[in-house]
matplotlib code that plots the C-alpha trace (Angstrom):
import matplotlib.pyplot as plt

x = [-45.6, -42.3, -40.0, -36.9, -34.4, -31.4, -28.4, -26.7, -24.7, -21.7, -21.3, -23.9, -26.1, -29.6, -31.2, -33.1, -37.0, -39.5, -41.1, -43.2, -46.4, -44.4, -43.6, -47.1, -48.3, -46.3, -46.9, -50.6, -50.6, -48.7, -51.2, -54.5, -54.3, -55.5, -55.5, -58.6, -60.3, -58.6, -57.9, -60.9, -62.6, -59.8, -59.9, -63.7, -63.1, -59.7, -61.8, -65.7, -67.2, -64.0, -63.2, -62.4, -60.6, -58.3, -57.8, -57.6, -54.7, -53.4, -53.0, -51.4, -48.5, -48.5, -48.0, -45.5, -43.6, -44.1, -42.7, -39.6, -38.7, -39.3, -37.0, -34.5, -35.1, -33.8, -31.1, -30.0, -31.5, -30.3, -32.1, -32.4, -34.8, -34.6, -31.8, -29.4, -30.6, -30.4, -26.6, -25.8, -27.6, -27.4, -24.9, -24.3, -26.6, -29.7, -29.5, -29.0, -32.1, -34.2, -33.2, -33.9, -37.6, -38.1, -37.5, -38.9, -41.8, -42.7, -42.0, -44.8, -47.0, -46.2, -47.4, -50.4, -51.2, -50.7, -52.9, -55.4, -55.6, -55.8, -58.7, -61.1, -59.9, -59.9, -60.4, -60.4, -56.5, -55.9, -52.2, -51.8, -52.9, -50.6, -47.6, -48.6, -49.2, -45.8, -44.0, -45.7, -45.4, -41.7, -41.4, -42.7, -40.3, -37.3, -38.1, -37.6, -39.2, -41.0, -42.7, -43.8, -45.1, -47.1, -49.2, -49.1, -51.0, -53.6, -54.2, -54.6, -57.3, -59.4, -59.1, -60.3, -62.7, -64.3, -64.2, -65.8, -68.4, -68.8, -68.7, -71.6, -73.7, -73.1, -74.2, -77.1, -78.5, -81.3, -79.1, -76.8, -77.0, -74.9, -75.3, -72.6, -70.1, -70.5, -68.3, -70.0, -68.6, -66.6, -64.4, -61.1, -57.8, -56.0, -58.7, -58.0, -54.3, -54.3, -56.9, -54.5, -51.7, -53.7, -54.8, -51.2, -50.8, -52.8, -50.8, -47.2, -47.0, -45.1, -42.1, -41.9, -41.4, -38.3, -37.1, -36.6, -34.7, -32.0, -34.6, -36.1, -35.5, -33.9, -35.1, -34.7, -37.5, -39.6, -39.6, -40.7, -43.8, -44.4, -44.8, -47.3, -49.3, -49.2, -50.4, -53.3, -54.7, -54.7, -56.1, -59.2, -60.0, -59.8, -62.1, -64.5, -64.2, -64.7, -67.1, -69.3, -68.6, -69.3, -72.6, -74.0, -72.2, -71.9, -69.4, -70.0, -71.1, -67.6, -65.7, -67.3, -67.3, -65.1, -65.1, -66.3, -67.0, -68.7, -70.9, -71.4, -72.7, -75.3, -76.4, -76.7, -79.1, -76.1, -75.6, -74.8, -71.5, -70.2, -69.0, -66.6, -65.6, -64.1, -62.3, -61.5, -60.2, -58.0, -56.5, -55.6, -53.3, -51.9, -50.8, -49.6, -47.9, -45.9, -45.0, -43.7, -41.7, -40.2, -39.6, -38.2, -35.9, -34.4, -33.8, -32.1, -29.8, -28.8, -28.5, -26.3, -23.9, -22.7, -22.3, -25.6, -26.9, -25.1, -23.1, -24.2, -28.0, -26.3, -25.8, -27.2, -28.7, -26.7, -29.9, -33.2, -30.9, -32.9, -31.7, -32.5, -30.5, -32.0, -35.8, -35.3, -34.3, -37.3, -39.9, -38.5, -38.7, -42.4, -43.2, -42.9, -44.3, -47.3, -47.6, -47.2, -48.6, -51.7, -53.3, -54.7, -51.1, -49.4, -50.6, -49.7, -46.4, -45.7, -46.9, -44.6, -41.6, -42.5, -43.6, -39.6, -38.7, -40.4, -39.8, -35.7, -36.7, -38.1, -35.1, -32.8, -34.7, -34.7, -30.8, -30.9, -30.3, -32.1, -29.9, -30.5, -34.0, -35.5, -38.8, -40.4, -39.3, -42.5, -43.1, -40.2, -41.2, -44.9, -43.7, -41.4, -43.2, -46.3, -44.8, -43.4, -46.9, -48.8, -46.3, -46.5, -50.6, -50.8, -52.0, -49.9, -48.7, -47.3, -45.5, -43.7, -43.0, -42.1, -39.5, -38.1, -37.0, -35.7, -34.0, -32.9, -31.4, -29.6, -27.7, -26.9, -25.5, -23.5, -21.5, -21.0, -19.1, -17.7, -16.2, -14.8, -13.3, -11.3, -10.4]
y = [10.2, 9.8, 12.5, 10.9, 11.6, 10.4, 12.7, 13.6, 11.4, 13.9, 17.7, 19.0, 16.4, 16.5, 14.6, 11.2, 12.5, 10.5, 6.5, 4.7, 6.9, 10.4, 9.1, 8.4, 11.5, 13.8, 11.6, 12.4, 15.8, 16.5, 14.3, 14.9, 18.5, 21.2, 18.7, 17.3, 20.7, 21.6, 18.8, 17.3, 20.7, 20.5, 16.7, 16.6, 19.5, 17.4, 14.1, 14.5, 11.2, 9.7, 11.3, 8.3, 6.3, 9.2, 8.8, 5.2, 5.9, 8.4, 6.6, 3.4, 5.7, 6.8, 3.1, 2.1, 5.6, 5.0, 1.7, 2.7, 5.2, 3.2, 0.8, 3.4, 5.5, 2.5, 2.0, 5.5, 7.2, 10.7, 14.2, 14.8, 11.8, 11.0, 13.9, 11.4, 8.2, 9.7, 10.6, 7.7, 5.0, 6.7, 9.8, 13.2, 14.9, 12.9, 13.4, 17.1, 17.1, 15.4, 17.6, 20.8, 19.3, 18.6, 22.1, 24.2, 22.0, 22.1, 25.3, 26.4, 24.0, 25.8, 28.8, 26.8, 25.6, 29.5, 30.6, 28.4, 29.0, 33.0, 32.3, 30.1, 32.4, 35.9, 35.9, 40.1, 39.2, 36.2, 37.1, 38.8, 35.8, 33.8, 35.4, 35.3, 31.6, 30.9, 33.0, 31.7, 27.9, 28.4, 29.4, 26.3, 24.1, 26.5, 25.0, 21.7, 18.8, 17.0, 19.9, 20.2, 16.9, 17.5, 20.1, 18.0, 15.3, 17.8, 19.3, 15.8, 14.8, 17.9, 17.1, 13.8, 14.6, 17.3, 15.0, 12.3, 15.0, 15.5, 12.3, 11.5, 14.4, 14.0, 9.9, 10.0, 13.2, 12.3, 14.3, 11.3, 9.7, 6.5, 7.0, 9.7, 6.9, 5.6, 6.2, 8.1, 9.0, 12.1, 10.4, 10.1, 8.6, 12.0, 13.4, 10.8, 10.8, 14.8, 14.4, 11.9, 14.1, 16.7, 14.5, 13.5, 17.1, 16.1, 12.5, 13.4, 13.8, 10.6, 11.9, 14.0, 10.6, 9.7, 13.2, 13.3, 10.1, 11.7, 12.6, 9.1, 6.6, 3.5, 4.3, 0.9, -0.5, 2.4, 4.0, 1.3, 0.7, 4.3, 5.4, 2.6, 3.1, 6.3, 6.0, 3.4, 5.4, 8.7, 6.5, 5.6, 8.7, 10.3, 7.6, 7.8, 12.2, 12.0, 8.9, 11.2, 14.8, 12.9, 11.2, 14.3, 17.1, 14.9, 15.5, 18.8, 20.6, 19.2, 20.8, 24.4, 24.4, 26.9, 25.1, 21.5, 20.2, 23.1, 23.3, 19.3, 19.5, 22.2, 20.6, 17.1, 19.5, 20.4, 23.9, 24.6, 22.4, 24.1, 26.6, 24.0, 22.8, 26.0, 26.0, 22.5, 23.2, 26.4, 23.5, 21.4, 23.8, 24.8, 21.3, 20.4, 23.6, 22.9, 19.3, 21.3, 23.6, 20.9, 18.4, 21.3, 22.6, 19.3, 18.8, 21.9, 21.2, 18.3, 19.9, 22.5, 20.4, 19.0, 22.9, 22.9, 25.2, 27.7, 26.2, 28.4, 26.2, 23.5, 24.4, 22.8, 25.1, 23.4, 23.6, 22.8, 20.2, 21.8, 23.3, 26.8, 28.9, 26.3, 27.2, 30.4, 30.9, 28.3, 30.2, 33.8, 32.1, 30.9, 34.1, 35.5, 33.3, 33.4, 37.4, 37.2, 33.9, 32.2, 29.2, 27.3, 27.7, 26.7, 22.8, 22.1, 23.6, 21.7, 18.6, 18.2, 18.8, 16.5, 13.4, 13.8, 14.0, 10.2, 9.0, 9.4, 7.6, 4.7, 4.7, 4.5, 2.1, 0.1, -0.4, -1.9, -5.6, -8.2, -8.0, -4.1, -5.1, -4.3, -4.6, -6.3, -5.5, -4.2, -1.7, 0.7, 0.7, 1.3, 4.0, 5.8, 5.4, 6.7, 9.4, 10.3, 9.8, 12.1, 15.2, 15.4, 15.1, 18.3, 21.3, 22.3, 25.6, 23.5, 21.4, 24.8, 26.0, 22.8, 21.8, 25.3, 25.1, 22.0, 23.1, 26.3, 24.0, 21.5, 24.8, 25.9, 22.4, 22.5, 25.3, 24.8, 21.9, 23.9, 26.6, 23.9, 21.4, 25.0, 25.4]
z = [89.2, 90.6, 91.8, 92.1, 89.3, 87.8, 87.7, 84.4, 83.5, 81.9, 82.3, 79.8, 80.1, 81.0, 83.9, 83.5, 85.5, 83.0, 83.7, 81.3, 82.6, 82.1, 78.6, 77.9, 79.3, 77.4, 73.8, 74.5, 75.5, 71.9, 69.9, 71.9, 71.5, 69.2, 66.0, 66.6, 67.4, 64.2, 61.4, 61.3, 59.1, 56.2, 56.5, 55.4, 52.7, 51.1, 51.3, 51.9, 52.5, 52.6, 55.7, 58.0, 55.5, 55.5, 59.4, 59.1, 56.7, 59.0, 61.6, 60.0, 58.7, 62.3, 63.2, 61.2, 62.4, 65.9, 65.9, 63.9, 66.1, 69.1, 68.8, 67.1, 70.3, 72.6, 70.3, 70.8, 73.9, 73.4, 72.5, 69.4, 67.6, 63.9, 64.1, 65.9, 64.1, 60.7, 61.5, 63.0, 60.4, 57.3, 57.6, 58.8, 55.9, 56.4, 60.3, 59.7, 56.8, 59.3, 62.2, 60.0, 58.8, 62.3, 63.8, 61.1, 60.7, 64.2, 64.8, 63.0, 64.5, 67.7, 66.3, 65.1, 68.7, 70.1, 67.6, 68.5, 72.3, 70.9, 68.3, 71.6, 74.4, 72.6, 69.2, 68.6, 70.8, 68.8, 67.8, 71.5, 73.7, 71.6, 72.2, 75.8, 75.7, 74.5, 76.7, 80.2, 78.6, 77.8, 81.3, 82.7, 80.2, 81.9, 85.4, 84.7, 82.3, 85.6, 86.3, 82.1, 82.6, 85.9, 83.5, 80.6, 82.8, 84.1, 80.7, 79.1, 81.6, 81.1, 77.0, 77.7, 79.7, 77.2, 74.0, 75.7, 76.5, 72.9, 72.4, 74.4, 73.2, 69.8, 69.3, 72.3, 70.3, 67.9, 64.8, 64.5, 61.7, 60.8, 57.5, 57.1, 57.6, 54.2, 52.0, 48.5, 45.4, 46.0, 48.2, 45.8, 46.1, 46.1, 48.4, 51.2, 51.0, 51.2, 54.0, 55.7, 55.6, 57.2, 60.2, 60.3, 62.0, 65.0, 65.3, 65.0, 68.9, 69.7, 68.5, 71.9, 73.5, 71.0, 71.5, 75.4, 75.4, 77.1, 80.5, 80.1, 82.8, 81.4, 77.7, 76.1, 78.1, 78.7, 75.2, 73.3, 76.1, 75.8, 72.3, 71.1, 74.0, 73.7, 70.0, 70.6, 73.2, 70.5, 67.6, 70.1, 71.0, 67.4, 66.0, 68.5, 67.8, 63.7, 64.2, 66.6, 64.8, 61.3, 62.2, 63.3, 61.3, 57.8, 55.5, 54.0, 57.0, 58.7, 55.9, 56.5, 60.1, 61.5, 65.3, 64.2, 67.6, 69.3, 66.3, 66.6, 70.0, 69.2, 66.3, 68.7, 71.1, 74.0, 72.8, 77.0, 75.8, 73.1, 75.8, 77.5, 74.5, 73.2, 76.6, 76.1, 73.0, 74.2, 76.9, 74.7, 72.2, 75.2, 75.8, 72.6, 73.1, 76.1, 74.3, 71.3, 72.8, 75.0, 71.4, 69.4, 72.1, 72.4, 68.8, 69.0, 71.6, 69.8, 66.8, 68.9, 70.0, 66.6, 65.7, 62.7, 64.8, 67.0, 69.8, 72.5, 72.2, 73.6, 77.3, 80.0, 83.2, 85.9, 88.2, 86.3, 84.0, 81.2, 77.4, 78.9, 75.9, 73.5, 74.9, 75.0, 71.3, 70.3, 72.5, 70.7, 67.3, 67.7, 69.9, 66.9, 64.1, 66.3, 66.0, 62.6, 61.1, 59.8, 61.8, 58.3, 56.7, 59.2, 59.3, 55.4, 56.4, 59.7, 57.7, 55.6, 57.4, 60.1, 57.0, 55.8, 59.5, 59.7, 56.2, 57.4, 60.8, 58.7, 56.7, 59.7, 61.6, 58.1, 58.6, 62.1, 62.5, 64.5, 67.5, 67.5, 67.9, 63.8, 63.3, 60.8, 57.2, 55.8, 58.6, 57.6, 54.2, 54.5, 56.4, 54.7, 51.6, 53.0, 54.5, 51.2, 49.2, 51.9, 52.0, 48.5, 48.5, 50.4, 49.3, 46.6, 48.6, 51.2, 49.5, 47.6, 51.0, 52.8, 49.9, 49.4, 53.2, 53.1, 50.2, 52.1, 54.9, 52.7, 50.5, 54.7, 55.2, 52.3, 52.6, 56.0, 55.0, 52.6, 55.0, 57.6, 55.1, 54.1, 57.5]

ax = plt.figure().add_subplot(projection="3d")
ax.plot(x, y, z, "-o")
ax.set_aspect("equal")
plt.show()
């Protein structure tokens, strides 16, 4: 990795550290992470059989997202992601919607990912070992986004290294069984699109890439390199994870497990794995963690500087070129989600935020012209209208939750409008 940097270009501005292998690095350590430990269990319970037509699904939403916002991103390389593109293709109150989605939505999957190092590493501490997790991770995003990417690196290279571990186990184990691929009758349409908004949890990462435009070096060529790459990489490695999990597990065991893949790998004959893979499992929500706290933060600070969110967010540390009041204020907020809050819950929740977050991106990008570098018609619309088609296949609690906040943050917006056209 390189450790030359960029200057900020304008007082308040943050410094340009991250090349097409940074960018990479930090879109996987958000989407390889604690998901797949995670999303596969709900996945199988919403969808049974149907399992990996739901990840198939997931990920071609995913697809059609990821290449909105990449070219959106090198349109407008600044913090903030489908905040700024909302507000600058389709108007202040769909930048501001998508902003809020974004920030709520994933700060409760960073209480999610806390939670989950807490339940591997000390599951009577659970809550506890959380709250640590944030606060030491939030530390490391203070110092400086090069050095939050030097960890991200290390922690995606352990993860790998532990799922192809499963991996291995699980298909050269006598257990497997092929024939839990197929796909049997209680596989249902609304089964595989709530099962594909589930999984749409662990993909979602990319959007760190989009998010830390403004630290990217020379964004218009290196975002779009880095988000599809960054994708295609995740969408190998979760395929080759349910494929494995599901041949060995089958469909209804998946949906009861508890800890899918240590439970795969003793019932594939490694039970001396399932030991790493809880600690693989712990590294990994601690880096999606880190790649939260560093999206969310930067989302804010944008948000910040347009005045939706307190102005004071939106300062820059004049040494570590880092949102440190902004990353303070997210680790506080998800220090304290993660004391209080329920892993399960939290996923639905996050979901759906995060599916309006990319249903506005599609939207934008489906307003830029050829010369701003479009992409093909039909991907914005598949997108958006997927996005929109899984929120609203979640469980019916999140989607009561998830629309009640956005509703919450649109009555915030308007009479803040309210109040300053008086003044």
């Amino acid at each position: 990795m390189s450790t030359s940097s960029a200057p900020p270009s304008g007082p308040g501005e943050l410094r340009r550290h991250l090349g097409v292998s940074d960018a990479v690095v930090v879109g996987l350590g958000s989407m390889i992470g604690a998901g797949v430990f995670a999303a596969l269990a709900p996945a199988a319970g919403a969808a049974g059989s149907g399992l990996l037509a739901g990840l198939a699904l997931a990920g071609l939403v995913a697809y059609c997202n990821a290449t909105s916002s990449a070219r959106l991103a090198a349109r407008y390389p600044r913090s903030g992601g489908t905040y700024v593109y909302g507000r600058e293709r389709l108007g202040d109150f769909w930048g501001y919607l998508a902003g809020w989605g974004f920030v709520v939505g994933k700060t409760a999957s960073c209480a999610a990912m806390a939670l989950t190092v807490g339940s591997y590493v000390w599951p009577a501490q659970a809550h506890a070992v959380a709250v640590a997790a944030v606060v030491a991770l939030t530390a490391v995003d203070y110092v400086g986004v090069q050095k939050a990417a030097w960890l991200t690196r290390v922690i995606v290279a352990v993860v790998l290294a532990v799922l192809a571990a499963v991996v291995t186990a699980c298909l050269a184990g006598g257990e497997a069984d092929p024939g839990h691929w197929a796909v049997g009758a209680d596989a249902g349409f609304h089964g595989v699109l709530q099962a594909a908004g589930l999984l749409f949890f662990a993909f979602a990462g990319y959007a760190r890439i989009a998010t830390l435009g403004e630290e990217v070096r020379d964004p218009r060529r290196t975002i779009p390199r880095a988000i599809p790459l960054a994708l295609g990489i995740t969408l190998v490695v979760y395929a080759a994870v349910a494929l494995a999990v599901l041949a060995v597990l089958g469909p209804e065991r998946l949906a009861h497990s508890a800890a899918p893949l240590a439970d795969a790998v003793r019932a594939a004959g490694a039970p001396a794995l399932a030991p790493v893979v809880r600690a693989g499992a712990a590294v990994a929500a601690l880096g999606s963690l880190l790649a939260l706290i560093l999206g969310v933060s930067r989302t804010t600070l944008a948000m910040a500087r347009d005045r939706h969110l307190p102005h004071a967010l939106a300062a820059v540390h004049p040494r570590f070129g880092v949102p440190h009041r902004a990353e303070l204020a997210v680790g506080a907020v998800v220090a304290l989600a993660a004391a209080l809050g329920d892993l399960r819950g939290a996923i639905g929740f996050s979901s759906f935020g995060v599916l309006v977050y990319y249903a506005v991106a599609n939207a934008a990008a489906w307003t830029l012209t050829p010369a701003e570098g479009r992409p093909p018609r039909a991907v914005p619309v598949l997108g958006a209208a997927g996005c929109l088609a899984l929120a609203f296949a979640l469980p019916a609690a999140s989607v009561l939750q998830g629309a009640t906040v956005l509703a919450l943050g649109a009555a915030a917006y308007a009479v803040r409008r309210a109040l300053t056209r008086r003044a």
